[in-house]
C-alpha positions as CSV (number, residue, x, y, z in Angstrom):
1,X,29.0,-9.4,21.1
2,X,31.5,-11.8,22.5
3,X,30.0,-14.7,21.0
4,X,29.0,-13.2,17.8
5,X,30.8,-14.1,14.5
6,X,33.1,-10.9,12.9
7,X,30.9,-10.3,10.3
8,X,28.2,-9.1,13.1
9,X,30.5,-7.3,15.6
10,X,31.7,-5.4,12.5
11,X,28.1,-4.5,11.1
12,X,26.7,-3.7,14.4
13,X,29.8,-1.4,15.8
14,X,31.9,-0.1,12.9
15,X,32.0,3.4,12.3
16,X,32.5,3.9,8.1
17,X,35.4,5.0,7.4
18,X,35.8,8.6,5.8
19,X,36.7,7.9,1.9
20,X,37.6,10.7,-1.1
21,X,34.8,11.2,-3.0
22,X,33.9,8.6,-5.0
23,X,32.7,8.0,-8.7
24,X,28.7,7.2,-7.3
25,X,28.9,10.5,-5.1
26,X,29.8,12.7,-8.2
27,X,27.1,10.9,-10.5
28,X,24.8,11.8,-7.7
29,X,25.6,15.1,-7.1
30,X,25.7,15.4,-10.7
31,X,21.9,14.6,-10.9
32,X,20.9,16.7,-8.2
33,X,22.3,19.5,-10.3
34,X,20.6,18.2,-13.4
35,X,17.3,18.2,-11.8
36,X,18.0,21.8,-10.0
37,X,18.9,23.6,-13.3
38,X,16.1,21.7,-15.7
39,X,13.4,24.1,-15.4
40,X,16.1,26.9,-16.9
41,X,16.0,25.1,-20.4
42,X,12.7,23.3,-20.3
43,X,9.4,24.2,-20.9
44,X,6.5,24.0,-18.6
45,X,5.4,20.6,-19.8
46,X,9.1,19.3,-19.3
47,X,9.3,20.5,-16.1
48,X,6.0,18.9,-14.5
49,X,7.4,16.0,-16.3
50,X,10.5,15.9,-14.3
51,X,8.9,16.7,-11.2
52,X,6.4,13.8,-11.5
53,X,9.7,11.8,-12.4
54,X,11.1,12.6,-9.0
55,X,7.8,11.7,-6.6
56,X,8.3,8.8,-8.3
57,X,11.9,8.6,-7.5
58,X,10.9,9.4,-4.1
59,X,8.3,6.2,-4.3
60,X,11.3,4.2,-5.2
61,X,13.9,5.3,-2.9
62,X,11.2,4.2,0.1
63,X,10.9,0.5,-1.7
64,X,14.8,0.3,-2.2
65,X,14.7,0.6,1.8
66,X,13.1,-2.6,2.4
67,X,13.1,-4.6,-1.0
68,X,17.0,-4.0,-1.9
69,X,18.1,-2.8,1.8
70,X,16.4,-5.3,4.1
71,X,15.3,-8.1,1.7
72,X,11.5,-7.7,2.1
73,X,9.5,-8.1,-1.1
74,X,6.5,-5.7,0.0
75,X,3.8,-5.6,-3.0
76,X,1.8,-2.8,-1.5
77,X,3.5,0.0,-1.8
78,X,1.2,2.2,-3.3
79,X,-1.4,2.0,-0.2
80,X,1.1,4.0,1.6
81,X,1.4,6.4,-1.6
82,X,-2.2,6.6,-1.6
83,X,-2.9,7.2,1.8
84,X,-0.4,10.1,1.9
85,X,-2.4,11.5,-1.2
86,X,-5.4,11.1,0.1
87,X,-4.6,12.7,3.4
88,X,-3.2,16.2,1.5
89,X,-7.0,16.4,0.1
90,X,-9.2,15.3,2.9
91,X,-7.5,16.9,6.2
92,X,-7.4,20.4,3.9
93,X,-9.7,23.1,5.8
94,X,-13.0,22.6,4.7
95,X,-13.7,26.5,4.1
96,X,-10.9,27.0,1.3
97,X,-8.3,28.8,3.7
98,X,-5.4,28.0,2.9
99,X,-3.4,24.7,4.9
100,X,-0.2,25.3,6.6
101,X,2.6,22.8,5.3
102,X,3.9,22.6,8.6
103,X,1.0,20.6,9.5
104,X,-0.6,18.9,6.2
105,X,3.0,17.1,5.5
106,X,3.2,15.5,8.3
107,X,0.0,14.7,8.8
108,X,0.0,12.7,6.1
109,X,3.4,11.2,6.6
110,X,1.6,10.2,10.0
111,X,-1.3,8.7,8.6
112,X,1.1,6.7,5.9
113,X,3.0,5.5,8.7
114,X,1.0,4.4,11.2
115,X,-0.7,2.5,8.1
116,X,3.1,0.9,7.3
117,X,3.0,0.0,11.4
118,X,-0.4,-1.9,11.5
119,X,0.6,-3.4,8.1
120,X,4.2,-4.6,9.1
121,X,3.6,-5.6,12.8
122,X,1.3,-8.4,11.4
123,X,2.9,-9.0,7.9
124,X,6.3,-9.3,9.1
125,X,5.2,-12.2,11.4
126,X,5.3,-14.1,7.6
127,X,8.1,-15.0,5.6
128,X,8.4,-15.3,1.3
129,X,5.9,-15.2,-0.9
130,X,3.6,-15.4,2.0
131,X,4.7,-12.0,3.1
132,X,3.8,-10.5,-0.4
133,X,0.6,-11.8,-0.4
134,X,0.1,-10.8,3.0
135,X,1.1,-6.8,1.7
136,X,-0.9,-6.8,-1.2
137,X,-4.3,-8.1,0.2
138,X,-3.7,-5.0,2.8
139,X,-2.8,-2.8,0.1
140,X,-6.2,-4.1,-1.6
141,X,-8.4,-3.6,1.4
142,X,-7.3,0.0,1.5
143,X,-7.7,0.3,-1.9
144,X,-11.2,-0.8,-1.7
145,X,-11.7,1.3,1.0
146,X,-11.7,4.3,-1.0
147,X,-12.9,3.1,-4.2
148,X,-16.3,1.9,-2.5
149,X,-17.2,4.4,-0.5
150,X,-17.6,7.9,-0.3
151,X,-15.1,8.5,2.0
152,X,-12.7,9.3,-1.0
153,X,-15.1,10.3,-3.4
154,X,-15.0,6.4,-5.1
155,X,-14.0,5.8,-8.4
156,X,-14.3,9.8,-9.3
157,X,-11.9,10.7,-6.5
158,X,-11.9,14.0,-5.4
159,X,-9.8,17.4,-6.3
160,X,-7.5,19.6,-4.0
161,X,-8.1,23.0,-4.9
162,X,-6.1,25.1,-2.1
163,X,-2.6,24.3,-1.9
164,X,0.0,24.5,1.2
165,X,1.8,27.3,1.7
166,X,4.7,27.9,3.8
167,X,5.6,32.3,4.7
168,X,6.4,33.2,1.2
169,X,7.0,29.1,-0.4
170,X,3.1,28.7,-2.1
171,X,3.0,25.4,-3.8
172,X,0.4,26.4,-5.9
173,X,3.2,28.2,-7.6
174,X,4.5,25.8,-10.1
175,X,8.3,27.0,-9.8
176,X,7.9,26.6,-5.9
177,X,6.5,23.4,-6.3
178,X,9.4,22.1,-8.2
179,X,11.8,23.3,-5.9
180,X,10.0,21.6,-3.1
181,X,10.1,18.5,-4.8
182,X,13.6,18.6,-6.0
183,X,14.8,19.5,-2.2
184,X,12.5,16.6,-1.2
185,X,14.0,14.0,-2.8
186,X,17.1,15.6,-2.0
187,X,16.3,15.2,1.6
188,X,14.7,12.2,1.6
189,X,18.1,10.9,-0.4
190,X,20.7,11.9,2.1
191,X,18.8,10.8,5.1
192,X,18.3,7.1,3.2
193,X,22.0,7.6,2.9
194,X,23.1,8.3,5.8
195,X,20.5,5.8,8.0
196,X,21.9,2.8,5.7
197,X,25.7,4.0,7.1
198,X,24.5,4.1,10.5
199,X,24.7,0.9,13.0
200,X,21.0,0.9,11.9
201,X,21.4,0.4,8.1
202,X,24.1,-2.8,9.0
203,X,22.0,-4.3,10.7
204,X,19.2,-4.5,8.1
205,X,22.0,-5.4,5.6
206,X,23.1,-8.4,8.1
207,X,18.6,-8.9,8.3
208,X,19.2,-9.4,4.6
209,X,22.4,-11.4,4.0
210,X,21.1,-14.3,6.7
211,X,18.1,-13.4,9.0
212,X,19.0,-16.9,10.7
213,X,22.6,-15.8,11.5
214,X,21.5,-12.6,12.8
215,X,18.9,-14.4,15.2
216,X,21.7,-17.3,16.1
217,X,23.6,-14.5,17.5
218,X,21.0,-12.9,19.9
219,X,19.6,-9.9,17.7
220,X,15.8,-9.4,17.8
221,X,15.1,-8.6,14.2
222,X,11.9,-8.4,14.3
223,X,12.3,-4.4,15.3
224,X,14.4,-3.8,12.9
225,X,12.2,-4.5,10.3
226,X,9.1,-2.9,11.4
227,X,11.5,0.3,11.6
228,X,12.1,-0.2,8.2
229,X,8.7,-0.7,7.1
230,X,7.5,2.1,9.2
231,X,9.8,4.4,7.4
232,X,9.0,3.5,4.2
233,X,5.7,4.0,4.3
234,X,6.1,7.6,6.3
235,X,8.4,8.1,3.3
236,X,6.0,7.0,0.4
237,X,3.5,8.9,2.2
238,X,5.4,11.9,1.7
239,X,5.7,10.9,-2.1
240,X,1.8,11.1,-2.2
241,X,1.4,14.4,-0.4
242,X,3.6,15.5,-3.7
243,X,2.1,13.7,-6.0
244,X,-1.7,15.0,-4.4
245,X,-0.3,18.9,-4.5
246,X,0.9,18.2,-7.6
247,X,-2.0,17.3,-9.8
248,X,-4.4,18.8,-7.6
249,X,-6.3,15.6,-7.7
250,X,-6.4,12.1,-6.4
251,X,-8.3,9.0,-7.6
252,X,-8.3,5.4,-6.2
253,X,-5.9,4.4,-8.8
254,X,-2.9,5.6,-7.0
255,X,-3.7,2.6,-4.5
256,X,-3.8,0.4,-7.1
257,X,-1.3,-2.9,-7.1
258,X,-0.4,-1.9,-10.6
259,X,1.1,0.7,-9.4
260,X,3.1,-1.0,-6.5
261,X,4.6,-3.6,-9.3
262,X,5.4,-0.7,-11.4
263,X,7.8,0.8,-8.3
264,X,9.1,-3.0,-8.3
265,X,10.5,-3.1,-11.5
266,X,12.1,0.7,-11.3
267,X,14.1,-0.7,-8.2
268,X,15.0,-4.1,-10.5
269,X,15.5,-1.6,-13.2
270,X,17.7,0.3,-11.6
271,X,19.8,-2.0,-9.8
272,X,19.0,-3.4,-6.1
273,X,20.8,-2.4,-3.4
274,X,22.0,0.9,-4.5
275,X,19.8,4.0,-3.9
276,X,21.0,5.5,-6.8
277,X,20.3,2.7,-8.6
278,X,16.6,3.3,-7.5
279,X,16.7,7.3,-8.5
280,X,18.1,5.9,-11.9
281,X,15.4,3.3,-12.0
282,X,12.5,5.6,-11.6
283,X,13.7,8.1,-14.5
284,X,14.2,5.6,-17.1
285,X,11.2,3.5,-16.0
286,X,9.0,6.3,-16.6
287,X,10.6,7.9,-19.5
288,X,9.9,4.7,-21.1
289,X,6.5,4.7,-20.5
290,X,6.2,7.9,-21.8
291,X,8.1,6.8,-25.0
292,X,5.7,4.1,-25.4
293,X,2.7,6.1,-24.9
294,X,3.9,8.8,-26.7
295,X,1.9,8.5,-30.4
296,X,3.5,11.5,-31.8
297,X,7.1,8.6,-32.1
298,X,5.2,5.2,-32.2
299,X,1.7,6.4,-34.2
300,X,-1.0,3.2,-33.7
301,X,1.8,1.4,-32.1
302,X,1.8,3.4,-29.3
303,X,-1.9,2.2,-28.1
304,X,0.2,-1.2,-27.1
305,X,2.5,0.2,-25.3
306,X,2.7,-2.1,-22.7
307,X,4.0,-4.6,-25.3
308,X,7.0,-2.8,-25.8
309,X,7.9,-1.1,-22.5
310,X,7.5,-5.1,-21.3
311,X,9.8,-6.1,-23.9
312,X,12.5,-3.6,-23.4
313,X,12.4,-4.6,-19.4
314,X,12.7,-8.1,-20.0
315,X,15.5,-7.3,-22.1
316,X,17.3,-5.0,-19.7
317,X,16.9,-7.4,-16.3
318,X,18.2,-10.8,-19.0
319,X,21.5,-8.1,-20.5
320,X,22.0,-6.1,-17.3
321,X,21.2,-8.5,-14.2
322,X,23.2,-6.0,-11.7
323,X,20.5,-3.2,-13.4
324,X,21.2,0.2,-14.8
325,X,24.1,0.7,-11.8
326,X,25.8,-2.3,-12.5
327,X,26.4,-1.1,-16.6
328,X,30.0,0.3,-15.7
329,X,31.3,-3.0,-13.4
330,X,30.1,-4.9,-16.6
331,X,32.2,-2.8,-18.9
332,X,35.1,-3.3,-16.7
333,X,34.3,-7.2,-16.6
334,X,34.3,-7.4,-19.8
335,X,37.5,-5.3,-20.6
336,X,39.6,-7.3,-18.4
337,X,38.4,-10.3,-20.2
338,X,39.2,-9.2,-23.4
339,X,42.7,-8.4,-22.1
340,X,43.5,-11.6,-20.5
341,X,42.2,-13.1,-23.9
342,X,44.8,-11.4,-25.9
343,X,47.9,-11.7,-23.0
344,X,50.5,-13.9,-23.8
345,X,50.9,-16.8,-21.4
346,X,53.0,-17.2,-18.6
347,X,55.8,-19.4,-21.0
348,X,55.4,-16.9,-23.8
349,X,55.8,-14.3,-21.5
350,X,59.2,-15.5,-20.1
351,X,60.3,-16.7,-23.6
């Protein structure tokens, strides 16, 4: 540390300081409450809706940890989601009784991680686009993996039909099930929070500001990173064990590289390197797809609607290139513009 430049010293050892709470937190907290009262004014339709919306915001929040928080570009994502989904249906009791979630959620958290570990302890020894390649042709062989064989049921996938319980929490109660997945993201939220303010979290910022700085100066990033992919993909497993509960059914599309891209551009969406700019990412990424698709609004036009939703992102990322998050610092850029536009000068002025 003696030798180490400012920058690191401060990143490695600083404790935050304590701040007032800020414009982000309320937005935040705001949301929460949203998402906690929804199911008071919406129908059964709009709240499954919304609680698909937040497994996927779940998804996203575990991508923003490396893509946005550590500057790894992982295209396989939804091998992790997958295999989390897949473990909810296949470790379930084979005689109907009914699974504790004490032990199916972590299971397949487990199996998810220790996926994300094999994965990252040989895809991390590559760097750039040979990194993403490296994460999607893993993502692909477990994709293939359960779309060949029977071990998932191939291409028909299988179906869940006992759900977790918990003493009285039964998710096969659809207002339970919302609660769980509304206190999941919640938790999953703050502890992304809070590990990104720890020693921890700088040091995967410092990772992505300048890797070569951070090895120059002694640290051994190469930890750090498989951390991070190791928790993302516990995390993403975690989003498939919702997701599998959820529709009581799983199919090999949910380890599908379409789906991996799709969690990439709610995090570009959104905003990189703000987790609320992935939460934010993930609602209007989907709402947007179901805009498109939805033929009731967009009649024949809504059989292309992957035309239009690409359209509308291409607009957003070439308007908004800070994302969804950055709309209010682009207000105020502009603002002050428009006021030192119309200021007299500095002669003026003293005139």
């Amino acid at each position: 540390a003696a030798v180490a430049p400012g920058w690191i010293v401060q990143a490695m050892s600083a404790t935050p300081r304590s701040s007032p709470l800020g414009g982000k937190h309320v937005f935040v907290a705001a949301v929460f409450l949203l998402l906690a009262l929804w199911p008071l004014v919406s129908g059964a339709y709009g709240a499954d809706l919304v609680a698909k919306l937040m497994i996927y915001a779940i998804l996203a929040v575990a991508l923003e940890l490396l893509v946005g928080s550590t500057g790894l570009v992982c295209f396989g994502q939804a091998a992790f989601f997958g295999i989390g989904a897949y473990a909810a249906v296949l470790l379930a009791p084979a005689d109907n009784a009914v699974p504790s979630l004490l032990v199916a959620l972590p299971l397949s958290m487990l199996l998810a991680a220790l996926y994300a570990l094999a994965v990252g302890a040989l895809s991390l020894r590559t760097k750039g686009v040979y990194f993403i390649m490296v994460t999607l042709a893993f993502a692909q062989m477990a994709y293939y993996v359960i779309h060949d064989t029977e071990l998932g049921g191939g291409t028909d996938g299988i179906y869940l039909y006992v759900k977790p319980v918990l003493g009285p929490l039964d998710l096969g109660n659809a207002t339970h099930l919302y609660g769980f997945i509304w206190f999941s993201l919640l938790l999953v939220f703050a502890f992304l929070a809070l590990l990104l303010r720890s020693p921890f979290g700088r040091a995967l910022a410092g990772i992505r500001v300048n890797e070569q700085r951070m090895r120059a100066t002694g640290f051994s990033v190469y930890p750090y990173k498989l951390a991070a992919f190791t928790i993302s993909g516990a995390i993403s497993g975690w989003a498939g064990f919702l997701f599998a509960i959820k529709d009581g059914f799983v199919s090999p599309e949910l380890l599908s590289w379409h789906l991996s891209a799709g969690v990439l551009v709610m995090i570009i969406l959104g905003g990189l390197g703000h987790l609320r700019g992935a939460l934010i990412g993930a609602f209007a990424f989907s709402l947007l797809q179901e805009l498109f698709k939805s033929e009731a609004l967009l009649g024949e036009a809504a059989k292309h609607w992957h035309l239009g939703l690409g359209l509308v992102v291409i607009a957003c990322v070439a308007f908004m290139p800070r994302g969804l998050v950055g709309i209010p610092h682009q207000w105020r850029l502009h603002a002050a513009r428009k006021r030192d536009k119309h200021a007299p000068d500095s002669e003026e002025a003293q005139a």
